[in-house]
VEXPA-704820 format. One line per field, with one value per residue (C-alpha): residue in one letter; residue number from 1; x, y, z. Coordinates in steps of 0.2 Angstrom, whole numbers, plus 5000, padded with zeros to 4 digits. Layout:
BEGIN
residu = c(a ...) $
num = c(NUM ...) $
px = c(X ...) $
py = c(Y ...) $
pz = c(Z ...) $
//
This chain:
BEGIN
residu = c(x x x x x x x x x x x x x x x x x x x x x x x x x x x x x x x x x x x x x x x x x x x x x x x x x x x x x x x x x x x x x x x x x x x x x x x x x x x x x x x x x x x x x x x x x x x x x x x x x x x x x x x x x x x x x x x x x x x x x x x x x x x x x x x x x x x x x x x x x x x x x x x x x x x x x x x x x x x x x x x x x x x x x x x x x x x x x x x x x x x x x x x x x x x x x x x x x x x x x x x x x x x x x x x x x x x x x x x x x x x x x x x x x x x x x x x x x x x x x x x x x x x x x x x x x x x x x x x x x x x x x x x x x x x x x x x x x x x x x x x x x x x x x x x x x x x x x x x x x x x x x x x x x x x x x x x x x x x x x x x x x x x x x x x x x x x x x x x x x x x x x x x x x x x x x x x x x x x x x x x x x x x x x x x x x x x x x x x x x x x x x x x x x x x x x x x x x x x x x x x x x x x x x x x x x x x x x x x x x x x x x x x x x x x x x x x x x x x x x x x x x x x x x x x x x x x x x x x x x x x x x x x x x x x x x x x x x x x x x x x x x x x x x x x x x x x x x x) $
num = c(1 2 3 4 5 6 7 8 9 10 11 12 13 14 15 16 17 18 19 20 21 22 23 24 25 26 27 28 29 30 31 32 33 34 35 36 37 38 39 40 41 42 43 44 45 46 47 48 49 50 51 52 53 54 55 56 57 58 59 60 61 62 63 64 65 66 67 68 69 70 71 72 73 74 75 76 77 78 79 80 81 82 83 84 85 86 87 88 89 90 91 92 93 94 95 96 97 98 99 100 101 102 103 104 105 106 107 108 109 110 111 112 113 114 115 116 117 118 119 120 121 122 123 124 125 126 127 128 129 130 131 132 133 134 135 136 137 138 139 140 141 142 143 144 145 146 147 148 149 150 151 152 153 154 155 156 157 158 159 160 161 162 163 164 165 166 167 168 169 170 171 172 173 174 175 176 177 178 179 180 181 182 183 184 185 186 187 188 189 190 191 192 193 194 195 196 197 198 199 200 201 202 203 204 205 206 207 208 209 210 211 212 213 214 215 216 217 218 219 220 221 222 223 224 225 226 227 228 229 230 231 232 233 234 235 236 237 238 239 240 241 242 243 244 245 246 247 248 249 250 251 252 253 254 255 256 257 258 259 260 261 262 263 264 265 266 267 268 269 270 271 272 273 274 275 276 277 278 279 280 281 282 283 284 285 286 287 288 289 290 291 292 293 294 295 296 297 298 299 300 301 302 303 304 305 306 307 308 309 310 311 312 313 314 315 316 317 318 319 320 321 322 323 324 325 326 327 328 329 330 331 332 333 334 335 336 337 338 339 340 341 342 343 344 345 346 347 348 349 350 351 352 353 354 355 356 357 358 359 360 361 362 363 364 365 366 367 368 369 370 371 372 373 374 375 376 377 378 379 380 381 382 383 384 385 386 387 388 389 390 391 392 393 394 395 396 397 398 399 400 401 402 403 404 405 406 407 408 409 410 411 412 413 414 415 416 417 418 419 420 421 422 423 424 425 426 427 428 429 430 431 432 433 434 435 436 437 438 439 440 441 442 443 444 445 446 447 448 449 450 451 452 453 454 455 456 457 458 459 460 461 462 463 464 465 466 467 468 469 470 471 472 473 474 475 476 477 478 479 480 481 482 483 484 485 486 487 488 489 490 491 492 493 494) $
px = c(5064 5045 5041 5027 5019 5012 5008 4996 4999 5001 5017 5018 5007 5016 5031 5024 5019 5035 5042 5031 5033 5050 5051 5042 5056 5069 5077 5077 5069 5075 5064 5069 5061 5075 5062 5044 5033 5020 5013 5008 5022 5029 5045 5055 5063 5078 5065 5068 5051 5051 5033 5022 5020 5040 5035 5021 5033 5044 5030 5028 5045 5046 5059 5056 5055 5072 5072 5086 5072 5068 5081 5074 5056 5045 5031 5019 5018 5007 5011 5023 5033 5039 5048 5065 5067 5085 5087 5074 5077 5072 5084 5073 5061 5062 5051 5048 5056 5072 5071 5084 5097 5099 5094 5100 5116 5112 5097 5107 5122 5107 5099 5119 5119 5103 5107 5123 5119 5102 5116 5126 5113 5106 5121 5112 5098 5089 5084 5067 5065 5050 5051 5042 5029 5035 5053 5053 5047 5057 5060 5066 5074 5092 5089 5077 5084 5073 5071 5083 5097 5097 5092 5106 5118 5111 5110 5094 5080 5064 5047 5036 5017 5002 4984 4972 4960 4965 4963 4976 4989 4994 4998 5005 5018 5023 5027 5034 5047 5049 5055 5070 5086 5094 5106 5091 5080 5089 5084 5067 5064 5045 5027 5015 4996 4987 4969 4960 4942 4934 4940 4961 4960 4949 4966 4978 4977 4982 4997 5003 5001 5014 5025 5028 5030 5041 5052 5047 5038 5020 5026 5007 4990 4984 4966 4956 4957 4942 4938 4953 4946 4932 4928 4934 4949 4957 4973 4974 4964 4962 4954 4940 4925 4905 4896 4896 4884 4878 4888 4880 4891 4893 4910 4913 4934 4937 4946 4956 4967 4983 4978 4992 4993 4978 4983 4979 4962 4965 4959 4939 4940 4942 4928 4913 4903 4909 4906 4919 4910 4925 4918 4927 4925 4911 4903 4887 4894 4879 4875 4888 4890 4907 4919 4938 4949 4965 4980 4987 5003 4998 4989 4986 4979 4968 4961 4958 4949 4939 4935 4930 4919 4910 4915 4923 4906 4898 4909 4906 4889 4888 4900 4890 4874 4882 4892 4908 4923 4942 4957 4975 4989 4986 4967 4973 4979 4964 4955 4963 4958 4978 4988 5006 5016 5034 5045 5034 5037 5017 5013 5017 5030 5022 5004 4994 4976 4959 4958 4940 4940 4933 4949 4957 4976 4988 4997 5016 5024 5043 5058 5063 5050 5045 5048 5048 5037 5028 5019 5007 4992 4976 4967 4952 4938 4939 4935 4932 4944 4965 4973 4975 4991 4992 5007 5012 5024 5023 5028 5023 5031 5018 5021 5005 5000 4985 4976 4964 4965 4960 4957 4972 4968 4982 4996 5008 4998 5008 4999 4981 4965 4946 4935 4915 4907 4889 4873 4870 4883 4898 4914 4928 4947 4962 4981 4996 4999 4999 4991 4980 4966 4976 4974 4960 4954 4954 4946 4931 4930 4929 4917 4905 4903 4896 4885 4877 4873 4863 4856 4865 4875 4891 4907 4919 4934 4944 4952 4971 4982 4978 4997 4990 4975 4987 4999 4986 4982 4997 4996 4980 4989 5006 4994 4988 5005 5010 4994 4994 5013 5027 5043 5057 5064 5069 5073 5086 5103 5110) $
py = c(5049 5054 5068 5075 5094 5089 5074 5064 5069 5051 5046 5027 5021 5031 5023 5007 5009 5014 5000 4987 4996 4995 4978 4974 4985 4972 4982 4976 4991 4994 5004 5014 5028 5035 5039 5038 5040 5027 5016 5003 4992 4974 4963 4957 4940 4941 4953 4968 4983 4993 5003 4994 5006 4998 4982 4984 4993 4978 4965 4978 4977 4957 4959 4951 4966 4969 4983 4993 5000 5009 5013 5026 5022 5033 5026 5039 5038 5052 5067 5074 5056 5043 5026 5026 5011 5011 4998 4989 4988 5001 5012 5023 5037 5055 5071 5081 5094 5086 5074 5085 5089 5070 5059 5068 5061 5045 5044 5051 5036 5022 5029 5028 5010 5005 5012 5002 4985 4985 4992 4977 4964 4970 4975 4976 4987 5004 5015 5020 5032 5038 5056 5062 5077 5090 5093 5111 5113 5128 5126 5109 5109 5113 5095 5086 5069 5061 5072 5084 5082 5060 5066 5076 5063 5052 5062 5057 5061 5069 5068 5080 5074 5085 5081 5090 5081 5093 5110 5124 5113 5127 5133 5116 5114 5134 5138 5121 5125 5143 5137 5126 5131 5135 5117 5108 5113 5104 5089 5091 5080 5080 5085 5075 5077 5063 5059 5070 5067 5066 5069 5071 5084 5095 5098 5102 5120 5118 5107 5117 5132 5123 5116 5136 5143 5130 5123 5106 5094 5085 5068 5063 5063 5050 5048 5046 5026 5024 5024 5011 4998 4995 4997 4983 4981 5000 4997 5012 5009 5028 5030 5018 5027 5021 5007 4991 4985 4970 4969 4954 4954 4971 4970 4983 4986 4998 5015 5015 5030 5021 5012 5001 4987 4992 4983 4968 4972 4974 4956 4957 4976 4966 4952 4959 4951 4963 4980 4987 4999 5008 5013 5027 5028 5036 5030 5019 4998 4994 4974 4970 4953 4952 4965 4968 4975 4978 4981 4997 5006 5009 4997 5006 5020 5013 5004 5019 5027 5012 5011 5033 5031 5015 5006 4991 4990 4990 4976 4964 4966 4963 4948 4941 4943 4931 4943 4937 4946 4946 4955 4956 4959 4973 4969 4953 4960 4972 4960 4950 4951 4959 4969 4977 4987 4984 4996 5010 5007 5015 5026 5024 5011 4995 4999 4985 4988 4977 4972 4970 4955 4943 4932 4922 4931 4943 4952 4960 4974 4970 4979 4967 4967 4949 4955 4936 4931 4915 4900 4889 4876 4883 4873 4883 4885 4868 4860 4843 4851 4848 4859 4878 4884 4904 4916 4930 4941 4944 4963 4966 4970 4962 4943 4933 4921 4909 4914 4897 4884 4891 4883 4886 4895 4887 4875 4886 4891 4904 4914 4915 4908 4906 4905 4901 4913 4908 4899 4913 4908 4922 4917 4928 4924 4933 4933 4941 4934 4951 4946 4932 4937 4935 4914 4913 4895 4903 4919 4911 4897 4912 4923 4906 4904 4923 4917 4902 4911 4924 4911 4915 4902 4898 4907 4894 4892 4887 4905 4908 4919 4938 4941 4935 4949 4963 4958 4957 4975 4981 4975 4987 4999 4998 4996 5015 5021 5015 5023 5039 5043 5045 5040 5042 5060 5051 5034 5041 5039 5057) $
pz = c(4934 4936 4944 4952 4953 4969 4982 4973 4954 4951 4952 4958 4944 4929 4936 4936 4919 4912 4920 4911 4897 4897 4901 4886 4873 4882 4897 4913 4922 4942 4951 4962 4976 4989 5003 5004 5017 5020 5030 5016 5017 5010 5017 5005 5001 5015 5026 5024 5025 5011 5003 4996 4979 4976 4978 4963 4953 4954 4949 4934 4928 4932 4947 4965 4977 4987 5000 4992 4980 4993 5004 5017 5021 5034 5043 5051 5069 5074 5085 5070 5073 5061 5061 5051 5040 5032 5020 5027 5046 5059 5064 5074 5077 5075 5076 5059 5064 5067 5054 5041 5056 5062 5049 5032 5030 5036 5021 5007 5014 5014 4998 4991 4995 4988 4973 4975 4979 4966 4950 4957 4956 4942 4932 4914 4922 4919 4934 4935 4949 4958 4964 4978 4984 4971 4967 4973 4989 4993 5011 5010 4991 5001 5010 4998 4997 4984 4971 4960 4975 4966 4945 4947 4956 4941 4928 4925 4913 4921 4918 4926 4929 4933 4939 4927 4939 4952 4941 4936 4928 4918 4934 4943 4926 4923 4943 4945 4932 4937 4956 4947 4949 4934 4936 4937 4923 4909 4918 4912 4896 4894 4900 4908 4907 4920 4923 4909 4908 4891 4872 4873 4856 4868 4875 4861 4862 4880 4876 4863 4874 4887 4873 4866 4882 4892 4877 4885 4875 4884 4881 4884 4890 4901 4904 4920 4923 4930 4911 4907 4925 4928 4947 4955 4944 4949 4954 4969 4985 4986 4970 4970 4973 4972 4973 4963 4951 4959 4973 4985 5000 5011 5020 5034 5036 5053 5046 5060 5063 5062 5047 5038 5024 5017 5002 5008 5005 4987 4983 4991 4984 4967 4969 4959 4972 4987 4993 5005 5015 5027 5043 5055 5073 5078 5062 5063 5062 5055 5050 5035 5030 5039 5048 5043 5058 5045 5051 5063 5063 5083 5090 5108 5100 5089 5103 5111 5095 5094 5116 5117 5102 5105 5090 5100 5109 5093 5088 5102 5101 5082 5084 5099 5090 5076 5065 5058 5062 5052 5061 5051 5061 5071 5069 5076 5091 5095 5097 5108 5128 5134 5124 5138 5128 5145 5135 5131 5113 5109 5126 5143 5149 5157 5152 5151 5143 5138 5120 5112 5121 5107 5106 5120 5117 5127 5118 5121 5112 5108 5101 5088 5073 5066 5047 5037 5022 5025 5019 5028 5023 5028 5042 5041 5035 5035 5016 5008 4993 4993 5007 5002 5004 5011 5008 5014 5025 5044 5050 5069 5086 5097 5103 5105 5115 5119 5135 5133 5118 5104 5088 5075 5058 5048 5049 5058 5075 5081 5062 5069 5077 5075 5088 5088 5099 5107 5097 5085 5072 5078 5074 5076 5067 5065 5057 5056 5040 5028 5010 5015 5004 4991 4989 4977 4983 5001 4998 4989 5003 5016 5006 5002 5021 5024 5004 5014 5030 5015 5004 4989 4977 4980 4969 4961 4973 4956 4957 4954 4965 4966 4958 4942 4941 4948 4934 4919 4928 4926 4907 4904 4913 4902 4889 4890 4893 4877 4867 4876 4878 4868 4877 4862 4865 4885 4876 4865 4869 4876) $
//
């Protein structure tokens, strides 16, 4: 099991490591995180939601994602409110600070059947789980669903991880160690040190310094992975900082306040070409080369964010004025002309509001979630190449329907439309298919349009599928575990 000091330490990608490394020796690694809060979300073969981070963790250890990796998902909400996911379907919302009287029992049941059916299909396999925040908040360690409450059902070996980044992890590793219980300590099989900047023997008196005085050995030291990736290739959204060395194309995505799936801009933050400049309400639109609305956890509110500050103004008048413009999902729905939420599932029951207006749809909210992977052919842009096939997943309430005829981006109509706006080159488009970036041929077809209208040569569209740069990541990943940790003293058998 990996654990964290803290939210943030680097959990997610350690495990992810240890799973490809793993893979590699000959296991079949299963990862597994019991609840995780998130709002970046996949849905899985048999459509099931389940986070995102699981998903990646999966591709590391060469599985197919299956919701029952992550059993209990919460999905921010605002106002101290999450969605409950429970093995994949909604079962819910509740208030934070009724979460642990309603919903402990059912979790720790749905986390007891995930661990179940993924042992079951995977009957040769080794858990790899994913704690989460740190294992002793002492307010919640009674009730903590995720952490010691499942090493301990386990039996599971522990690593404990700790941003030097951050500063005081002396501090971090000593006081989270001094908060176990005395049941829970033996659990802790190794010590480790994560995104140290710089020459690692600077830090050997320090790791002999925690060795000594905790009896636990520091499995390792991973270094800062900006010095590992280059830019484009990091592996966290979060992370990514700066500006790229000759970067041609400037895309603006919306930091809307309900911001979800924001892995699905993973493949343009990964084209050495394009910048991704994020821009907040109240923040200036500028003239980018294109606009990504991304997806929104609530889309009512969002709009509202965009209408008070001005931003959906902005938007119009930079797509009248011939900018392009991209929504995903949620995006999709913003950007519609009628969004009515009957039921009240975002705000008031039977509001009906004014989208951005730059698509001919309405848009109703419903209490059954579409939650499928898809694939369909691409019907634009329109190319003298073979048909380019896009997959993804869909994961949205809203039902959308055309208010005037519209002109259909892929096979499937129902997944998105384009529409031309005016004589000044605007065009506006929109799906509700979640990774659509990801088709190489299709990306490059859509980025060489915004090229043209700037002058600049066209990029080859002869590009595989982003799942085949994600996995070589994952290789350079696993490839610095392997260097800067040593994983024996947990590999052998107890």
């Amino acid at each position: 099991m990996v654990l964290g000091t803290s939210s943030g330490a680097g959990k997610s990608l350690m495990t992810a490591a240890l799973c490809r490394v793993l893979k590699r020796r000959g296991d079949t690694p299963l990862p597994f995180k019991g609840q995780n809060m998130s709002n970046n979300a996949w849905v899985d073969q048999a459509g099931g939601e389940m986070a995102y981070s699981q998903a990646l963790q999966a591709w590391a250890a060469g599985l197919e994602p299956q919701c029952a990796m992550n059993p209990v998902l919460l999905k921010p909400q605002g106002d101290s409110t999450s969605e409950v996911i429970h093995l994949g379907q909604s079962v819910g919302s509740c208030r934070a600070e009724h979460y642990y009287r309603d919903w402990f029992r059912p979790g720790w049941a749905a986390i007891r059947a995930g661990l179940r059916e993924l042992q079951s299909t995977h009957p040769e396999g080794r858990l790899v789980l994913e704690g989460a925040g740190s294992p002793v908040e002492v307010n919640l360690q009674p009730r903590d669903l995720t952490n010691l409450r499942l090493a301990q059902y386990l039996r599971a070996r522990c690593i404990l991880v700790a941003d030097i980044e951050r500063g005081g992890v002396f501090a971090q590793l000593v006081g989270t160690l001094a908060l176990l219980r005395p049941v829970e300590r033996p659990l802790i099989g190794g010590l480790l040190i994560n995104r140290f900047r710089g020459r690692r023997e600077l830090f050997d008196e320090g790791r002999r310094w925690l060795e000594v005085h905790t009896g636990i050995p520091v499995l390792g030291v991973m270094p800062w992975l900006d010095e590992l990736f280059p830019p484009e290739d990091s592996l966290d959204l979060l992370e990514r900082r700066g500006r790229k060395h000759g970067a041609e194309l400037e895309i603006a995505v919306l930091k809307l306040p309900s911001l979800s799936n924001f892995s699905d801009l993973d493949p343009l933050e990964a084209e050495p070409s394009v910048q991704l400049r994020w821009v907040a309400p109240g923040e200036e639109l500028g003239q980018p080369d294109a606009v990504v609305v991304p997806g929104s956890k609530q889309t009512l509110r969002d709009l509202e964010a965009l209408t008070r500050s001005g931003l959906g103004e902005a938007l119009r008048g930079y797509a009248t004025g011939g900018g392009h413009v991209f929504g995903i999902c949620g995006g999709l729905q913003l950007l519609g002309r009628e969004l009515h939420d009957p039921d009240g599932l975002e705000g008031a029951a039977g509001i009906a509001v004014a989208g951005v207006g730059l698509l001919p749809l309405r848009t109703a909210f419903k209490q059954t979630k579409a939650l499928r992977q898809r694939r369909s052919a691409a019907l634009w842009p329109p190319s003298s190449a073979d048909s380019v096939e896009l997959e993804g997943f869909e994961l949205h309430r809203g039902q959308t329907a055309l208010l005037e005829p519209c002109q259909p981006l892929c096979r499937d109509a129902e997944l998105g439309w384009v529409q031309a706006l005016g004589d000044d080159g605007g065009l506006v488009a929109g799906t509700y298919l979640h990774g659509v970036f990801e088709s190489g041929p299709w990306r490059r077809h859509w980025l060489n349009r915004l090229r043209q209208r700037r002058g600049l040569p066209s990029l080859s569209e002869r590009q595989p599928h982003h799942s085949r740069q994600r996995d070589a990541l994952l290789d350079r990943l696993a490839d610095a575990f392997e260097q800067h940790v040593n994983l024996e003293p947990l590999l052998r058998p107890q």
